[in-house]
C-alpha positions as a printed NumPy array, in Angstrom:
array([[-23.58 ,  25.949,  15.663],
       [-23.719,  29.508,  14.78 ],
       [-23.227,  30.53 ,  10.657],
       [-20.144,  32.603,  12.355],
       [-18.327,  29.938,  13.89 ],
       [-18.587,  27.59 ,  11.031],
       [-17.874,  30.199,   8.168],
       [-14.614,  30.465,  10.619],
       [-13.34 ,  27.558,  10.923],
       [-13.858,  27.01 ,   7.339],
       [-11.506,  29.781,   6.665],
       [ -8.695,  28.564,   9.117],
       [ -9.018,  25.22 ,   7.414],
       [ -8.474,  26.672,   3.769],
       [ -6.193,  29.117,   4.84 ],
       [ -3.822,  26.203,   6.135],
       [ -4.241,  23.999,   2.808],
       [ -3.685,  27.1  ,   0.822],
       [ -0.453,  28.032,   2.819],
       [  0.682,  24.224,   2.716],
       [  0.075,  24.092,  -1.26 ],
       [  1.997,  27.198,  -1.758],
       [  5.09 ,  26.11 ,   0.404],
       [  5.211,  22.762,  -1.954],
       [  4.983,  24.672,  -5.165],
       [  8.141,  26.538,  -3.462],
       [  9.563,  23.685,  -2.413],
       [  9.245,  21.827,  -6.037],
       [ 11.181,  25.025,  -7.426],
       [ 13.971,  24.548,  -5.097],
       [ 15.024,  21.047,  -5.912],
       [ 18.538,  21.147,  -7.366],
       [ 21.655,  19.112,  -7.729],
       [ 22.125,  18.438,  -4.292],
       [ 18.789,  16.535,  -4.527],
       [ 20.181,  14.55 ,  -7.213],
       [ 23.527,  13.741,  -5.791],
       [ 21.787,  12.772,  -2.557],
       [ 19.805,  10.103,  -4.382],
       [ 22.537,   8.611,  -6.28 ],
       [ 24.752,   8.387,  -2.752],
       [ 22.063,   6.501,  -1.358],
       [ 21.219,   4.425,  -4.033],
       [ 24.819,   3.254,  -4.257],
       [ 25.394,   3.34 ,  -0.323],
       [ 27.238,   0.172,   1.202],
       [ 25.239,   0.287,   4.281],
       [ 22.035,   2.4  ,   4.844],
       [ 20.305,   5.471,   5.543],
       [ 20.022,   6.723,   9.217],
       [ 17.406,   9.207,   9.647],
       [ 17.751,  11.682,  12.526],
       [ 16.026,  14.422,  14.121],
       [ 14.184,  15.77 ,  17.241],
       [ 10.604,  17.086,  17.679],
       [  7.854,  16.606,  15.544],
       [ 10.88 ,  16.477,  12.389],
       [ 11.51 ,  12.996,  14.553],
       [  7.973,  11.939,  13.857],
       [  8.661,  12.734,  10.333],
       [ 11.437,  11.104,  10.479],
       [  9.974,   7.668,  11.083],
       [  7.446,   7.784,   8.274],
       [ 10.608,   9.013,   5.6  ],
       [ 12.227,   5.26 ,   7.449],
       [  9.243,   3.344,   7.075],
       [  8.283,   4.539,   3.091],
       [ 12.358,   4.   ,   2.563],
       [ 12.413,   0.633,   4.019],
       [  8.841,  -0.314,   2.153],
       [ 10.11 ,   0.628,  -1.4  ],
       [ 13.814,  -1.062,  -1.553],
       [ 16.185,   1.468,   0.259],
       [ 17.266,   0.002,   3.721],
       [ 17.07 ,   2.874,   6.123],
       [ 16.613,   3.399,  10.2  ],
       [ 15.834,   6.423,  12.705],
       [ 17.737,   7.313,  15.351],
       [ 16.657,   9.737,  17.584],
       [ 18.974,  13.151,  17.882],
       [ 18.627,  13.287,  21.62 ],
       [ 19.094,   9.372,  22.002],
       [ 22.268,   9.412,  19.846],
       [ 23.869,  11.498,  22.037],
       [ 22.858,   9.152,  25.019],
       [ 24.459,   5.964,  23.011],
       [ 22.194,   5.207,  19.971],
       [ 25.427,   6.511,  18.285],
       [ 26.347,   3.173,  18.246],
       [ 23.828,   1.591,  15.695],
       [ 26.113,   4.06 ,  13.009],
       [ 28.439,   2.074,  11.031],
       [ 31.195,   3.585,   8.938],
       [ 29.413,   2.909,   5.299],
       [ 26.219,   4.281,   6.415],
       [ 25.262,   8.087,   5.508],
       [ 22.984,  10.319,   8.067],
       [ 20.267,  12.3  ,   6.539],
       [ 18.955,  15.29 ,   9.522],
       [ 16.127,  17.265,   9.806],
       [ 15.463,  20.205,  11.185],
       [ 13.855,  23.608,  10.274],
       [ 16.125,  25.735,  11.848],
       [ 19.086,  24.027,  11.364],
       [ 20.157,  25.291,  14.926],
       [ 18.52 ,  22.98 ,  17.475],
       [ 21.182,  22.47 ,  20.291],
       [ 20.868,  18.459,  20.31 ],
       [ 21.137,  18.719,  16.559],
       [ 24.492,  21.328,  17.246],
       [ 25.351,  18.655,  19.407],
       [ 25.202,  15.958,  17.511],
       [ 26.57 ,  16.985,  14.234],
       [ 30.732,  16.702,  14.625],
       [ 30.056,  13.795,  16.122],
       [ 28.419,  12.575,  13.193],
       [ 31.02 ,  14.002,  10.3  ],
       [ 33.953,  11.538,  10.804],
       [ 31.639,   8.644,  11.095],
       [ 29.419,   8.135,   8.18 ],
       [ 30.123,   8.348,   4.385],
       [ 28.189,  11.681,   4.439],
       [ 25.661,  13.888,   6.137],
       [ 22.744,  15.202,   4.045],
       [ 20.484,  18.309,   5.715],
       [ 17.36 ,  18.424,   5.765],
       [ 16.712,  21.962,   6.485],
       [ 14.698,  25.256,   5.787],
       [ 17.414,  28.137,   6.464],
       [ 20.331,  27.701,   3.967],
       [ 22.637,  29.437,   6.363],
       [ 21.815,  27.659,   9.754],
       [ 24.41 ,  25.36 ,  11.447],
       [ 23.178,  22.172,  10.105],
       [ 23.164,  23.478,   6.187],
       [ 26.973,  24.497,   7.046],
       [ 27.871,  20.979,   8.041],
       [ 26.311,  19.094,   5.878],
       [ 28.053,  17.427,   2.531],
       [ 24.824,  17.396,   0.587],
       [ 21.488,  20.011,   1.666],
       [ 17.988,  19.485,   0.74 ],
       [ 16.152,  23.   ,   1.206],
       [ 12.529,  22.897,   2.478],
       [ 11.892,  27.054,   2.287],
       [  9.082,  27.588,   4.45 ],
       [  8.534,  31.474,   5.201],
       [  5.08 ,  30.605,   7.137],
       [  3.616,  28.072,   9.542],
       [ -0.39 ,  27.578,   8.712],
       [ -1.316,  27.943,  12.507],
       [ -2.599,  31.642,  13.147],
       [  0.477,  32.259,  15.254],
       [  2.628,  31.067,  12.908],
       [  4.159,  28.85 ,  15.795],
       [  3.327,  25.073,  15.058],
       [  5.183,  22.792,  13.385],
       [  2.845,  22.884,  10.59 ],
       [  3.725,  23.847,   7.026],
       [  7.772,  22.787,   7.649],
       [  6.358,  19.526,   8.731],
       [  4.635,  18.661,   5.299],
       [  7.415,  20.024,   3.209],
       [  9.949,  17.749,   5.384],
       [  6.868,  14.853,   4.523],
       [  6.834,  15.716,   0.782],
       [ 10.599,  16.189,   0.463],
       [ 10.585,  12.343,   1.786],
       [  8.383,  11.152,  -0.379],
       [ 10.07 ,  12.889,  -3.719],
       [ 13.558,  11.195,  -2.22 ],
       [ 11.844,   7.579,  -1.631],
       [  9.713,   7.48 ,  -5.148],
       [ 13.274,   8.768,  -7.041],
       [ 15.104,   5.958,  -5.425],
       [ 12.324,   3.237,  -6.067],
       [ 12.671,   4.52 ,  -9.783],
       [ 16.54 ,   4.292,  -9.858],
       [ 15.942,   1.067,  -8.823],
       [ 13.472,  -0.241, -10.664],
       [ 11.418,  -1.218,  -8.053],
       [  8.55 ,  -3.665,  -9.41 ],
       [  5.047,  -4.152,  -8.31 ],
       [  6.789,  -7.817,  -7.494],
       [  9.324,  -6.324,  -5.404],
       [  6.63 ,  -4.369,  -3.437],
       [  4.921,  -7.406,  -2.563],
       [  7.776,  -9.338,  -1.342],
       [  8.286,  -6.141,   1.186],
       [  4.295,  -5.979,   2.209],
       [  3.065,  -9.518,   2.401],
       [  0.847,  -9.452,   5.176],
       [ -0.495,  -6.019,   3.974],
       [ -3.593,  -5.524,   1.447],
       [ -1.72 ,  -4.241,  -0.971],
       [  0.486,  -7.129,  -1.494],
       [ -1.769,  -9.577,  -1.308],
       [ -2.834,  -8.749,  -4.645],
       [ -0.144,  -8.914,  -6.211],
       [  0.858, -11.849,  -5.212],
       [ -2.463, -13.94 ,  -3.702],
       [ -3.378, -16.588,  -6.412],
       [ -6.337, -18.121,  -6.452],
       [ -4.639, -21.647,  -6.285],
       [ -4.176, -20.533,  -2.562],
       [ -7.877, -20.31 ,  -2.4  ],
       [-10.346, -22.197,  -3.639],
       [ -8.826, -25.585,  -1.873],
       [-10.15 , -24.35 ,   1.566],
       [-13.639, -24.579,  -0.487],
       [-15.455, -28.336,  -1.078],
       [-16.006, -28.516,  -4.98 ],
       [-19.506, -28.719,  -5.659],
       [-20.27 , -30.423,  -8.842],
       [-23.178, -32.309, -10.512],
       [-24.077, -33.736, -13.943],
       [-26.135, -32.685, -16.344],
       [-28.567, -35.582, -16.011],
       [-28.71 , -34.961, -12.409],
       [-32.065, -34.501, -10.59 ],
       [-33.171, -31.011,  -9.01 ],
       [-33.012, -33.123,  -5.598],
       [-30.004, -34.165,  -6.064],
       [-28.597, -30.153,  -7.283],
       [-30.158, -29.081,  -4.446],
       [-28.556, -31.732,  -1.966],
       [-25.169, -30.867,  -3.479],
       [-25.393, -27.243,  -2.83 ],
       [-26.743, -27.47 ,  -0.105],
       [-23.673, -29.921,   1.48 ],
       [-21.1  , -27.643,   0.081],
       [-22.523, -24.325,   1.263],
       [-21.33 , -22.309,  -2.011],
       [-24.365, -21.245,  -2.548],
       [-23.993, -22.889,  -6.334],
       [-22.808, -26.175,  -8.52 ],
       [-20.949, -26.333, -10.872],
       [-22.21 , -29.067, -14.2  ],
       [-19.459, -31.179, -15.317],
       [-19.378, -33.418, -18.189],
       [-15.792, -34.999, -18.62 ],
       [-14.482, -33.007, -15.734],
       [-14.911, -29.872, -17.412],
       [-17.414, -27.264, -16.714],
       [-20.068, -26.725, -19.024],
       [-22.477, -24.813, -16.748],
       [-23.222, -23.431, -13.726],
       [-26.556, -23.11 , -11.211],
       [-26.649, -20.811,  -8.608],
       [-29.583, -19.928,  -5.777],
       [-30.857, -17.591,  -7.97 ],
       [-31.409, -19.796, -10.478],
       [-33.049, -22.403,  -8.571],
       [-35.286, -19.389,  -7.215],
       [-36.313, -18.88 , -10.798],
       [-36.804, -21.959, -11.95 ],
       [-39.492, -22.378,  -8.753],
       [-41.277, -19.285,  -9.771],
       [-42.019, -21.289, -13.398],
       [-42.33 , -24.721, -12.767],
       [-45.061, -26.399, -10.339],
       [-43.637, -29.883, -10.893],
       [-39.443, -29.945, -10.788],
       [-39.433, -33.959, -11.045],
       [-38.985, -33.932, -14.65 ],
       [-36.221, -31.531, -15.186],
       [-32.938, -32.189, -14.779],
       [-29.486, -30.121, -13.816],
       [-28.908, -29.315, -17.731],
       [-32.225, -27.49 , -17.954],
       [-32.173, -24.97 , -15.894],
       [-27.841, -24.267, -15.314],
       [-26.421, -21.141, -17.003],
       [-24.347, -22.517, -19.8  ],
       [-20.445, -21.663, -20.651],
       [-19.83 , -20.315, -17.532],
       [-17.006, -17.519, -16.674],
       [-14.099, -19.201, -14.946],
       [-10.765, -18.384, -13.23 ],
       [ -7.158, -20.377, -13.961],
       [ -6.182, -21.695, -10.734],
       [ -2.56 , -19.764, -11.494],
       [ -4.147, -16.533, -11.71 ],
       [ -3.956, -13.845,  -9.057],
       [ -6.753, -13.133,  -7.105],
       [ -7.431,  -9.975,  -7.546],
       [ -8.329, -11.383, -11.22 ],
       [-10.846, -13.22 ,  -9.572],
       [-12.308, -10.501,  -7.93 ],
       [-12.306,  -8.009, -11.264],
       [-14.439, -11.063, -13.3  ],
       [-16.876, -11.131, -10.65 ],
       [-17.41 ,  -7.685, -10.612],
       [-17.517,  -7.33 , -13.888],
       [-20.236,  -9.801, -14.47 ],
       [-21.869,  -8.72 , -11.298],
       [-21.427, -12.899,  -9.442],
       [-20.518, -13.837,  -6.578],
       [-18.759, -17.134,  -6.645],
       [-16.514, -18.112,  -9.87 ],
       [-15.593, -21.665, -10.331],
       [-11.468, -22.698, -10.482],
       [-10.166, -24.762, -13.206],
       [ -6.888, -26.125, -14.159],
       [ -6.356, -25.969, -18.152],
       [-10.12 , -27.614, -18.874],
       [-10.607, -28.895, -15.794],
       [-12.609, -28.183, -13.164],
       [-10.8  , -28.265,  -9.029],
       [-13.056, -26.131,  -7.273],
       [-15.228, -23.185,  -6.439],
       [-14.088, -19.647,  -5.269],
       [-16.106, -17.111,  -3.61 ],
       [-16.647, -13.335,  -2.786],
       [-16.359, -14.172,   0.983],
       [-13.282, -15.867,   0.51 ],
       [-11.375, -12.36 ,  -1.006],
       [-12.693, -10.671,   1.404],
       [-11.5  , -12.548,   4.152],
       [ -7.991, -12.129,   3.007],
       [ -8.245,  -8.585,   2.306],
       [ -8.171,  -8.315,  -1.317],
       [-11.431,  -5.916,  -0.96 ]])
């Protein structure tokens, strides 16, 4: 690729960050009391948030929906050419209708709007021109001033698009704050996801899928070896009374080969690491995972109070995610 082409499209792509930076700086500065009166509407709506517009503001739409829905504020699109077409019926009278557009003047949207303003508890704009139709009608207006698009030809949906994104975001984080929206709550609404998994995944819910390898300290190296071997951990714990008091892993068996010719003598005691790190079974997982890096293991064994129930592994957190 010629120096040219690539010192060009270089530019282009700053050129569009820089524009897109500049148009959230503005649109930072224009936040007002409208903003604030919006949030407090919807935090203390009856019934919930419909989202509307057409384009690619209807894409943006959806993700504002999806980040309300995720973080306590029940909320669903409708599309503004659809409602016309009978999605008007999913509107109930305690719901309010927040609409974007950038030009405030899109005919569906001009359409759409007195049919809206006798049904809902209010109508909150979305909108870049504080004079266009839509800013007119609506009870509450949330400005998004945009004065360039970042494609060359200042045509594409570009710049508008990630102030309508950001403007979302600043409405769904202010509402999750009103509401005191916990890392618990999160995880009750993302269960399935990553994220939720740790904060909820404990390692009870683990390590019984895992057999419990265990040996005593008097215990022969055949008879270490044999147990890890049957429980595929890749260690043993060494119990005396039920409670850990040492672990051996592969590793350590590798070392103990490279010193000792004649391994009938010794016994599980002599060559485990002694007080072992361990995990409650109560705590969360992603505990689990934060002692093992820390102390740079692999598998961590599971007790409950003094007692030893079982073995967890690397494998098994990242099978569910947690990494």
């Amino acid at each position: 690729m010629k120096e040219e082409m690539k010192g060009r499209i270089l530019e282009i792509a700053q050129k569009t960050l820089d524009i897109e930076a500049r148009a959230l700086i503005d649109l930072k500065a224009s936040l007002n009391d409208d903003f604030v009166q919006a949030v407090t509407l919807i935090l203390h709506l009856p019934g919930r948030l419909v989202v509307t517009g057409i384009g690619k503001s209807a894409i943006v739409c959806q993700k504002i929906v999806a980040t309300l829905n995720s973080t306590g504020t029940p909320a669903l699109f409708m599309h503004a050419a659809d409602a016309i077409h009978g999605d008007l019926g999913m509107i109930r009278s305690d719901d309010a209708v927040l609409c974007l557009s950038k030009s405030g003047e899109t005919p569906e949207v001009k359409v759409l709007l007195p049919l809206l303003k006798n049904r809902v508890k209010a109508l909150i704009g979305m909108v870049s021109q504080p004079d266009s139709y839509l800013a007119r009608q609506a009870d509450l207006v949330l400005l998004t001033p945009v004065s360039q698009e970042a494609d060359p030809n200042n045509l594409a949906p570009t710049t508008s698009t990630t102030a309508q994104m950001a403007l979302g975001d600043a409405l769904a984080t202010a509402l999750l704050d009103q509401r005191g929206f916990s890392p618990q709550d999160f995880a009750r609404f993302h269960p399935g996801g990553s994220l939720g998994k740790q904060l909820y995944l404990r390692v009870g819910d683990l390590y019984p899928l895992n057999e419990c390898p265990a040996v005593h300290k008097d215990s022969t190296i055949r008879e270490t070896i044999l147990e890890m071997t049957s429980k595929r951990l890749g260690a043993t714990v060494v119990v005396e009374k039920g409670q850990p008091i040492g672990i051996i892993t592969d590793g350590d068996l590798r070392r103990m080969l490279e010193k000792e010719h004649d391994t009938k003598h010794l016994r599980a005691e002599q060559i485990m690491s002694a007080h072992p790190k361990t995990v409650q079974a109560d705590d969360l997982a992603v505990h689990a995972l934060e002692v093992m890096r820390s102390h740079n293991i692999t598998q961590i064994p599971v007790c409950n109070g003094t007692q030893y129930v079982g073995m967890i592994h690397l494998h098994d957190l990242i099978r569910e995610g947690i990494i």
